[in-house]
SENUTI-860705 format. One record per residue: residue in three letters; z, x, y of N, C-alpha, C in turn. Coordinates in nm, 4 decimals. Each point is the difference from the previous one (the first is absolute). Layout:
N
{residu:ALA | nup:Z | neast:X | nnorth:Y | caup:Z | caeast:X | canorth:Y | cup:Z | ceast:X | cnorth:Y} $
...
This chain:
98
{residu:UNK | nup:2.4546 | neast:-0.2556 | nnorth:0.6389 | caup:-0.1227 | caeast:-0.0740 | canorth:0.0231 | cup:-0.1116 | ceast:0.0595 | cnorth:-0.0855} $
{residu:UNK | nup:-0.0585 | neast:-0.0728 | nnorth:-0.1069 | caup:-0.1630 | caeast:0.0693 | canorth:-0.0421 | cup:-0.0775 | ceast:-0.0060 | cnorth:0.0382} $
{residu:UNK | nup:-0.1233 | neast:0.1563 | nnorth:-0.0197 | caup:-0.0444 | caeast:0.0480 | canorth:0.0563 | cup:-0.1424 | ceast:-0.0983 | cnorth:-0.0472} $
{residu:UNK | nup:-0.0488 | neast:-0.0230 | nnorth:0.1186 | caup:-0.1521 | caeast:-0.0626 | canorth:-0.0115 | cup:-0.0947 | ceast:0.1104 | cnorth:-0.1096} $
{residu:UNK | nup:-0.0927 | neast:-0.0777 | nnorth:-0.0246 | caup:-0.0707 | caeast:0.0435 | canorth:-0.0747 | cup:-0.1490 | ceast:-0.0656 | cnorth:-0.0368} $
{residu:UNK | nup:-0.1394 | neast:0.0640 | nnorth:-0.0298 | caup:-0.0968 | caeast:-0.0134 | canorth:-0.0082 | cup:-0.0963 | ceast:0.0129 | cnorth:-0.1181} $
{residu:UNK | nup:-0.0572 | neast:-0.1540 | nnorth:-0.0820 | caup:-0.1457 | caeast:0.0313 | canorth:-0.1056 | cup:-0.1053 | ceast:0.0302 | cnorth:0.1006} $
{residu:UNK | nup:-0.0849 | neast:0.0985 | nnorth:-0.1053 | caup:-0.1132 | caeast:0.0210 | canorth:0.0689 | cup:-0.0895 | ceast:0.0679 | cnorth:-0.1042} $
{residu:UNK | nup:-0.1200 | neast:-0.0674 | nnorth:0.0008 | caup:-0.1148 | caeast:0.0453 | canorth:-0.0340 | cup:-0.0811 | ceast:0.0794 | cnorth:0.0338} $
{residu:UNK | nup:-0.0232 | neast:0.0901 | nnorth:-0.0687 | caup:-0.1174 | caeast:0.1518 | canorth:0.0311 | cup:-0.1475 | ceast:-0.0375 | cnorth:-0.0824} $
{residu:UNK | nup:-0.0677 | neast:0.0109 | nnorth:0.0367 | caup:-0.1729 | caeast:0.0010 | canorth:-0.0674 | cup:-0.0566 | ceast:0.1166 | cnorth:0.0254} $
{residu:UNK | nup:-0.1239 | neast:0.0845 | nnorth:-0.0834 | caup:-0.0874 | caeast:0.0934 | canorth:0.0311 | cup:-0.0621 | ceast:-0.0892 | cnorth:0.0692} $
{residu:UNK | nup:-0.0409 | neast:-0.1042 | nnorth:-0.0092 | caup:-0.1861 | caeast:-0.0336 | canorth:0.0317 | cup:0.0485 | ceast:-0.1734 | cnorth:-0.0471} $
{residu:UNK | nup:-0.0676 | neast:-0.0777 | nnorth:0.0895 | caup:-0.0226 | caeast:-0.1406 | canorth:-0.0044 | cup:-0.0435 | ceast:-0.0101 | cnorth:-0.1651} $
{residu:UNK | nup:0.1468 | neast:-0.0967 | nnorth:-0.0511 | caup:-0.0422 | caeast:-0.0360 | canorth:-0.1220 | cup:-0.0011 | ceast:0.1001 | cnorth:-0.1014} $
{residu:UNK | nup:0.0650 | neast:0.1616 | nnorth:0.0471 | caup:0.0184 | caeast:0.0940 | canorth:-0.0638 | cup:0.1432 | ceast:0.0263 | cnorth:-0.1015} $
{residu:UNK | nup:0.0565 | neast:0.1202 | nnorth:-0.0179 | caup:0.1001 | caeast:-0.0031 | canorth:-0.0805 | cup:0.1151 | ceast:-0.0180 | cnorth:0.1308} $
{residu:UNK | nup:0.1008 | neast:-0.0737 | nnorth:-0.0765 | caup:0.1416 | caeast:-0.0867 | canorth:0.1017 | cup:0.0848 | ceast:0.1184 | cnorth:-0.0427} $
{residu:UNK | nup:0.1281 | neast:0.0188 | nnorth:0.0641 | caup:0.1297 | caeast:0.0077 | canorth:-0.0437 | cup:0.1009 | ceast:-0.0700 | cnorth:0.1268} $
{residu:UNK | nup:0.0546 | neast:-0.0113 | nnorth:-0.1004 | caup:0.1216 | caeast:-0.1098 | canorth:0.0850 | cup:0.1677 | ceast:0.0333 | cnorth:0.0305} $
{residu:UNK | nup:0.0141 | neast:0.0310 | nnorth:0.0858 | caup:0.1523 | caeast:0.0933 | canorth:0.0420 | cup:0.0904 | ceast:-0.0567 | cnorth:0.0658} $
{residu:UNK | nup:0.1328 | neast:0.0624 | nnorth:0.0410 | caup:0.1176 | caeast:-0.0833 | canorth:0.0581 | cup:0.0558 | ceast:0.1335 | cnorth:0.0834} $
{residu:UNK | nup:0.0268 | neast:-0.0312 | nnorth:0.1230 | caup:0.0531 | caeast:0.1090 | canorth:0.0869 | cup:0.0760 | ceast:-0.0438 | cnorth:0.0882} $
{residu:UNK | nup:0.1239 | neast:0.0362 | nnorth:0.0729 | caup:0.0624 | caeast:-0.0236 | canorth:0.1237 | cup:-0.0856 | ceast:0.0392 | cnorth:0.1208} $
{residu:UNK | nup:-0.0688 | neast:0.1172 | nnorth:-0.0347 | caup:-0.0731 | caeast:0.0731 | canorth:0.1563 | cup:-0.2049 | ceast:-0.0117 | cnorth:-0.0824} $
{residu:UNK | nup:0.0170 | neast:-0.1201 | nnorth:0.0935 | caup:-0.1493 | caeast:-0.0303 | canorth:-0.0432 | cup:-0.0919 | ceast:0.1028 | cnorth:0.0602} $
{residu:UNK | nup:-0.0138 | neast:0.0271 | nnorth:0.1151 | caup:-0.0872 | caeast:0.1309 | canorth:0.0633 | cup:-0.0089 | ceast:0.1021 | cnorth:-0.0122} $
{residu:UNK | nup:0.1570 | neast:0.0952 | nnorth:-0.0907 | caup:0.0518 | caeast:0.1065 | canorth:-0.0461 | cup:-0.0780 | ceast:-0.0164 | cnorth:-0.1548} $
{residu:UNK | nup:-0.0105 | neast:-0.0846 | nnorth:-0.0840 | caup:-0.0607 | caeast:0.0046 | canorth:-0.1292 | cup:-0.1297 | ceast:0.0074 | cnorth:-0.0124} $
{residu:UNK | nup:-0.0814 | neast:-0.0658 | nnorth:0.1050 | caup:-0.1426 | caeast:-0.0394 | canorth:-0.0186 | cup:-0.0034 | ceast:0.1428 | cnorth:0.0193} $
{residu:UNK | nup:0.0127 | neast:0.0516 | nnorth:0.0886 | caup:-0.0321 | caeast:0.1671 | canorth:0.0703 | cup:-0.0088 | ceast:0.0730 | cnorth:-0.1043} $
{residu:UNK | nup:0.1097 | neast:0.0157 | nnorth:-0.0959 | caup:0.0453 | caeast:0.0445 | canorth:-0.0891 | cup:-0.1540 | ceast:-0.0279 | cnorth:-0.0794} $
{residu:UNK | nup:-0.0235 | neast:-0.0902 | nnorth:-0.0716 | caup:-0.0976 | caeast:-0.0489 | canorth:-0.0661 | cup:-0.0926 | ceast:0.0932 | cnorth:0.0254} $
{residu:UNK | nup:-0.0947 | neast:-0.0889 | nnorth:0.1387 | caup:-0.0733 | caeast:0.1068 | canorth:0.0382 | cup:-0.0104 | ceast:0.1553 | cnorth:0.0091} $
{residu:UNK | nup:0.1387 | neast:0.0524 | nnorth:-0.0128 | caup:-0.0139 | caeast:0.1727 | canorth:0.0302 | cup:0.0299 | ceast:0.0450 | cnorth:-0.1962} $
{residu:UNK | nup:-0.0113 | neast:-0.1136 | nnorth:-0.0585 | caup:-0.0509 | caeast:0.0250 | canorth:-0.1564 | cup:0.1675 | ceast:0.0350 | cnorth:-0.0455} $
{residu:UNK | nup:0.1358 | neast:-0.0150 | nnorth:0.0421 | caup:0.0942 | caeast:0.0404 | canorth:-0.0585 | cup:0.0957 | ceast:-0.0781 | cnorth:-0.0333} $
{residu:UNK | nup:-0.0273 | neast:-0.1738 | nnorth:0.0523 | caup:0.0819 | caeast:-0.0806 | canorth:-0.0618 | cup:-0.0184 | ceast:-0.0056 | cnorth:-0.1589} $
{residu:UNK | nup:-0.1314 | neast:-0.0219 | nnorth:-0.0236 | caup:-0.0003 | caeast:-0.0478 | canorth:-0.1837 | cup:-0.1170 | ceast:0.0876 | cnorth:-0.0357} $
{residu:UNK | nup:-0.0057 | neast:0.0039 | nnorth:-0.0953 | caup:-0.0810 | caeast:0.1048 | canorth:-0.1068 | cup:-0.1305 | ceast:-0.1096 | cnorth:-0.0114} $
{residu:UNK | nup:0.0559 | neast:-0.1111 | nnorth:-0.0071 | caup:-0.1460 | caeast:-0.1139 | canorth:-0.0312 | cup:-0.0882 | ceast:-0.0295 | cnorth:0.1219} $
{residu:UNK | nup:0.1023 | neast:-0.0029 | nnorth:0.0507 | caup:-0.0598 | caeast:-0.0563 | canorth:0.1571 | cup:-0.1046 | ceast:0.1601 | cnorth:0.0996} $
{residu:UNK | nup:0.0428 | neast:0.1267 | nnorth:-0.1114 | caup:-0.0555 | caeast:0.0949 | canorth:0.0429 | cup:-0.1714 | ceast:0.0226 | cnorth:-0.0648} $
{residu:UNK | nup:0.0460 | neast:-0.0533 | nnorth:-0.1483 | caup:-0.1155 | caeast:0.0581 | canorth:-0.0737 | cup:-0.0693 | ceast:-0.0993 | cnorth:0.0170} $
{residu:UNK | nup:0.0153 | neast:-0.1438 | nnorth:0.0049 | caup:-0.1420 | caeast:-0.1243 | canorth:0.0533 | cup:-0.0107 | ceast:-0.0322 | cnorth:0.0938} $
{residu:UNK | nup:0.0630 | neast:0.1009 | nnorth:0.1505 | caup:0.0102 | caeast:-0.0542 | canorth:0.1291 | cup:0.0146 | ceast:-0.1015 | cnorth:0.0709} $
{residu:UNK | nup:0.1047 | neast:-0.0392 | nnorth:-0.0834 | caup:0.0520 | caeast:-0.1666 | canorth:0.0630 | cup:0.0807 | ceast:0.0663 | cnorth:0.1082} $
{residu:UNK | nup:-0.1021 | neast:-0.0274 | nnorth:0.1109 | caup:0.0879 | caeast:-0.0289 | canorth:0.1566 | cup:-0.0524 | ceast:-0.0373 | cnorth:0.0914} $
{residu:UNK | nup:-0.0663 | neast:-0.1515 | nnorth:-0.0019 | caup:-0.0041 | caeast:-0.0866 | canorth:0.0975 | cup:0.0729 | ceast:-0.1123 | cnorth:0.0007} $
{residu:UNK | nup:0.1236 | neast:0.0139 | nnorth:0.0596 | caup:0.1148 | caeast:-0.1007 | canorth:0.0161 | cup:-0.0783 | ceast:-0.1433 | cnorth:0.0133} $
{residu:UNK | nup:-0.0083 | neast:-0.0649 | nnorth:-0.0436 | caup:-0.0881 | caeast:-0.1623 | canorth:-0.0052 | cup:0.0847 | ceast:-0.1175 | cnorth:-0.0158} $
{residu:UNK | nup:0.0979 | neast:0.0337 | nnorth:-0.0442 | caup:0.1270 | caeast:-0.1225 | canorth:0.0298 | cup:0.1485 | ceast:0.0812 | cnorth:-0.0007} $
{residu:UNK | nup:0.0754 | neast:-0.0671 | nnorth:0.0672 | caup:0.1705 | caeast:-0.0524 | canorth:0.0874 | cup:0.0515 | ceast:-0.0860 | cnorth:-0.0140} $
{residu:UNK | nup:0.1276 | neast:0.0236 | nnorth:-0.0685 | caup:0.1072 | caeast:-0.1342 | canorth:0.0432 | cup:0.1102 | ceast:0.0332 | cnorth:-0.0019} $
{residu:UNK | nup:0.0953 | neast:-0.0374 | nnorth:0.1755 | caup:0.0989 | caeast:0.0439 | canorth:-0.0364 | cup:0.1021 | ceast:-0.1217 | cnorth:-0.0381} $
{residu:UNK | nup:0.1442 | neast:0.1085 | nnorth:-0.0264 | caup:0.0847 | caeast:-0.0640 | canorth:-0.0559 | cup:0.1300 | ceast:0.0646 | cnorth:0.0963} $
{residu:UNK | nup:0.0862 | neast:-0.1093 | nnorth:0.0267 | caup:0.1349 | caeast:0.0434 | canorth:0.0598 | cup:0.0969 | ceast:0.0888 | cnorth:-0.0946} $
{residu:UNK | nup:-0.0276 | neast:-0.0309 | nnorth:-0.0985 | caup:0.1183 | caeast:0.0686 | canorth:-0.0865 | cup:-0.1058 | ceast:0.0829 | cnorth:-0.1181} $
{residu:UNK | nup:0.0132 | neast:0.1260 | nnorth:0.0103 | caup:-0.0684 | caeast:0.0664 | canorth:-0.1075 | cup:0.0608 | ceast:-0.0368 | cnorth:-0.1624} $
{residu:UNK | nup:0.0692 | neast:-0.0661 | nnorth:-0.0350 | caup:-0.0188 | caeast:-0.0355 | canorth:-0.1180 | cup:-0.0595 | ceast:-0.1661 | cnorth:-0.0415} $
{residu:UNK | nup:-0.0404 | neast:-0.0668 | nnorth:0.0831 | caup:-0.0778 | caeast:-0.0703 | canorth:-0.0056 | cup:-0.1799 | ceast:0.0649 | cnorth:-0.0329} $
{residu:UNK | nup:0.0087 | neast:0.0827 | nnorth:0.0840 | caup:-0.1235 | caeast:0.0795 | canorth:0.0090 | cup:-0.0757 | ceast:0.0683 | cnorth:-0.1220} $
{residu:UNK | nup:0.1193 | neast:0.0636 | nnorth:-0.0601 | caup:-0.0429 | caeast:0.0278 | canorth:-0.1663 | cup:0.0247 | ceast:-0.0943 | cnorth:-0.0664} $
{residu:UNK | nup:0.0406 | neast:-0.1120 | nnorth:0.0276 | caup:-0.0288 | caeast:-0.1185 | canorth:-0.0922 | cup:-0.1410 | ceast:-0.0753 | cnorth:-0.0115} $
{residu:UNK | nup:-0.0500 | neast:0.0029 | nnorth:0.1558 | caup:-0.1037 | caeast:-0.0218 | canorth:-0.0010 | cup:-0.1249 | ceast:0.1118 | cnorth:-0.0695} $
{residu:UNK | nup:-0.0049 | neast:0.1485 | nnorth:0.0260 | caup:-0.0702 | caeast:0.0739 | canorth:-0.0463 | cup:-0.0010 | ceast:-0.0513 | cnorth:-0.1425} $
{residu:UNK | nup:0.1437 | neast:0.0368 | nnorth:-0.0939 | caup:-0.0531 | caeast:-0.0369 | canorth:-0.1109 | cup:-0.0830 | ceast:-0.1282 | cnorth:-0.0404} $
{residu:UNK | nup:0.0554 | neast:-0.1090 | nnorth:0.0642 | caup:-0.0745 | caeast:-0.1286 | canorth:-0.0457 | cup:-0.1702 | ceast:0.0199 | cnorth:0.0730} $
{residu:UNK | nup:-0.0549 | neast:0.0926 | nnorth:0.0380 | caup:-0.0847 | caeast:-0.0174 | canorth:0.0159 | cup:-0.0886 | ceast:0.0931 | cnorth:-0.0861} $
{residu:UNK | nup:0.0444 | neast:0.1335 | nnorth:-0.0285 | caup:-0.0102 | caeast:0.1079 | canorth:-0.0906 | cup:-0.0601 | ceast:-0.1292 | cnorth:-0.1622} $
{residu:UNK | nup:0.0520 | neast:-0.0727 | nnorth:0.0198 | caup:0.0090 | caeast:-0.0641 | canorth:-0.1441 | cup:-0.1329 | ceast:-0.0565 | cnorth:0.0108} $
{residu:UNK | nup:-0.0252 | neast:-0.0658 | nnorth:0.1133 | caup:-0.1183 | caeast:-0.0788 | canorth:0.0342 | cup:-0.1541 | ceast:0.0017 | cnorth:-0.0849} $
{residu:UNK | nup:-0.1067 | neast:-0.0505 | nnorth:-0.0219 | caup:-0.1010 | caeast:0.0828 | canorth:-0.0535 | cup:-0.0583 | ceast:0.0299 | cnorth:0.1276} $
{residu:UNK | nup:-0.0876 | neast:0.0784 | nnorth:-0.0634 | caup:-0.0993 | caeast:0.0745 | canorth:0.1822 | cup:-0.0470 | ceast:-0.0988 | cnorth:0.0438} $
{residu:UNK | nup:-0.1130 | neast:-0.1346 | nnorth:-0.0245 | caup:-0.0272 | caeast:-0.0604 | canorth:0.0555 | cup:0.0868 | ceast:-0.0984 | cnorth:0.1204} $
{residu:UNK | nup:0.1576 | neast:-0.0119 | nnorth:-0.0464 | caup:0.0850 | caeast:-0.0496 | canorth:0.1123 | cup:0.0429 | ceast:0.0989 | cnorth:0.1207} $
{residu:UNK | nup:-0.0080 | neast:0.1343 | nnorth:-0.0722 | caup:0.0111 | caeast:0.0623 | canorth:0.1277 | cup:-0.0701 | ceast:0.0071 | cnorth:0.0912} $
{residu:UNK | nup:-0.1505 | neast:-0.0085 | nnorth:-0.0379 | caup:-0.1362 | caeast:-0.0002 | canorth:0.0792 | cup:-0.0075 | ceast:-0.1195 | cnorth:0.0508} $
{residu:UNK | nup:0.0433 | neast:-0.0967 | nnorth:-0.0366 | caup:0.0379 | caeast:-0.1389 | canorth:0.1056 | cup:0.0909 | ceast:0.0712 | cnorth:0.0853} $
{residu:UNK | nup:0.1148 | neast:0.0325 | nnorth:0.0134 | caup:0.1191 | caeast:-0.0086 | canorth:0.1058 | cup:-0.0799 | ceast:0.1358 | cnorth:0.0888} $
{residu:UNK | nup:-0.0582 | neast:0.0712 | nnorth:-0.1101 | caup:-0.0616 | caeast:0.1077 | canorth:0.1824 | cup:-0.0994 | ceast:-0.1021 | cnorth:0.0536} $
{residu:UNK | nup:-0.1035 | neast:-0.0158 | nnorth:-0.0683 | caup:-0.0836 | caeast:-0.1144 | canorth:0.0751 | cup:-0.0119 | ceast:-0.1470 | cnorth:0.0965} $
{residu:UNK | nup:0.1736 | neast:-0.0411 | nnorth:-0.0424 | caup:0.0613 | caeast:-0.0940 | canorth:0.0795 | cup:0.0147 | ceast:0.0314 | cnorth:0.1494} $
{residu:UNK | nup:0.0918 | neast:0.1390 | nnorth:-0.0005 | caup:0.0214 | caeast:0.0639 | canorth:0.0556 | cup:-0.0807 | ceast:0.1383 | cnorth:0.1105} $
{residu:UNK | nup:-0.0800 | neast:0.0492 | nnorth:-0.0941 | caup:-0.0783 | caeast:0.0878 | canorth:0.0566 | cup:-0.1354 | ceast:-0.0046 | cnorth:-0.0198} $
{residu:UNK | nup:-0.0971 | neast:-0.1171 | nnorth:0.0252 | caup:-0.1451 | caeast:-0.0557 | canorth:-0.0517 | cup:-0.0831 | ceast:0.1556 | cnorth:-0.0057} $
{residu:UNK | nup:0.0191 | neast:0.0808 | nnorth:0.0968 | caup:-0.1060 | caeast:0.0877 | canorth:0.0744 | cup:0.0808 | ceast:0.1537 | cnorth:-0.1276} $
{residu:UNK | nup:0.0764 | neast:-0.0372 | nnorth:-0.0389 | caup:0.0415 | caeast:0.1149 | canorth:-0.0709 | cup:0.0466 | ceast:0.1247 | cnorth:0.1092} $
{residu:UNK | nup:0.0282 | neast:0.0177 | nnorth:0.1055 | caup:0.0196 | caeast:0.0991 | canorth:0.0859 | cup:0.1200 | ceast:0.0629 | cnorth:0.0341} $
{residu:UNK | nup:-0.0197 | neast:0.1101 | nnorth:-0.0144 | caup:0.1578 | caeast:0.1081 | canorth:-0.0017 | cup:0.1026 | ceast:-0.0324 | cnorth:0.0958} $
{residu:UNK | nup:0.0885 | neast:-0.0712 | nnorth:0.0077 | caup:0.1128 | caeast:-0.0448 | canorth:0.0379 | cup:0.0859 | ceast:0.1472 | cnorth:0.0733} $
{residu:UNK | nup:-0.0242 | neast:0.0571 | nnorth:-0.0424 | caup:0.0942 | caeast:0.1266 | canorth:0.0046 | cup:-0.0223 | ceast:0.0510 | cnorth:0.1727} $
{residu:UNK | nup:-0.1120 | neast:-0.0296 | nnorth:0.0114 | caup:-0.0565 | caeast:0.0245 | canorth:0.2037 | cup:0.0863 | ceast:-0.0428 | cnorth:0.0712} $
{residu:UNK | nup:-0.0157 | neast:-0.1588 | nnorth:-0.0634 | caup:0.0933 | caeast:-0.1118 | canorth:0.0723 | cup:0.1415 | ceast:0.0524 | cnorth:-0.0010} $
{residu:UNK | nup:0.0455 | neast:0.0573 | nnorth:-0.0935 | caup:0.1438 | caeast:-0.0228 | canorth:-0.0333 | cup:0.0237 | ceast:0.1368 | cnorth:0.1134} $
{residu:UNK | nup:-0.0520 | neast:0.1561 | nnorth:0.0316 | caup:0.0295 | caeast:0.0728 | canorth:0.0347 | cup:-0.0307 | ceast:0.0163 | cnorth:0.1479} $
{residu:UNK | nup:-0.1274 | neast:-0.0994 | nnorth:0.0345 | caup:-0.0685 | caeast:-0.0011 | canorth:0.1337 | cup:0.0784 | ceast:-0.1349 | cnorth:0.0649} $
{residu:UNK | nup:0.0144 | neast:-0.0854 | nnorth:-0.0697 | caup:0.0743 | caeast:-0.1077 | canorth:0.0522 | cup:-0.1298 | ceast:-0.0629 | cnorth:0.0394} $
């Protein structure tokens, strides 16, 4: 059976610098982020306010989607958080506080 899997968007700051990732353990990575040791980028421009989610049943769907969105220009990404997350607000509460 494959293993589910999750895109997700990180922001410093509303409308700030994005990066865009693919993980099986969505709550285990963001953490990561935040404690500065998932990525080197995400350390040095402090991208870690989780601002968009989507999951996927099968993690290779999931990096299919990351990449096709990776490709995107910024302004479409700033639609799909904004579709999605108008208020820009750290998702990551939600995801750990329930």
């Amino acid at each position: 059976m494959p293993r589910s899997g999750f895109v997700y968007i990180l922001a410093s700051k509303p409308n700030g610098t994005l990066y865009v990732g693919v993980t099986s353990d969505l709550g285990r990575r963001v953490a990561e982020h935040r404690a500065g040791v998932a990525s080197a980028f995400t350390a040095e421009y402090g991208v870690t306010r989780l601002v968009y989610t989507e999951s996927h049943s099968d993690i290779r769907d999931a990096i299919r989607r990351e990449t096709q969105i990776k490709k995107w220009r910024r302004a479409w990404k700033l639609r799909l958080i904004e579709e999605n997350n108008p208020r820009w607000l750290d998702l990551y509460e939600t995801l750990v506080h329930g």
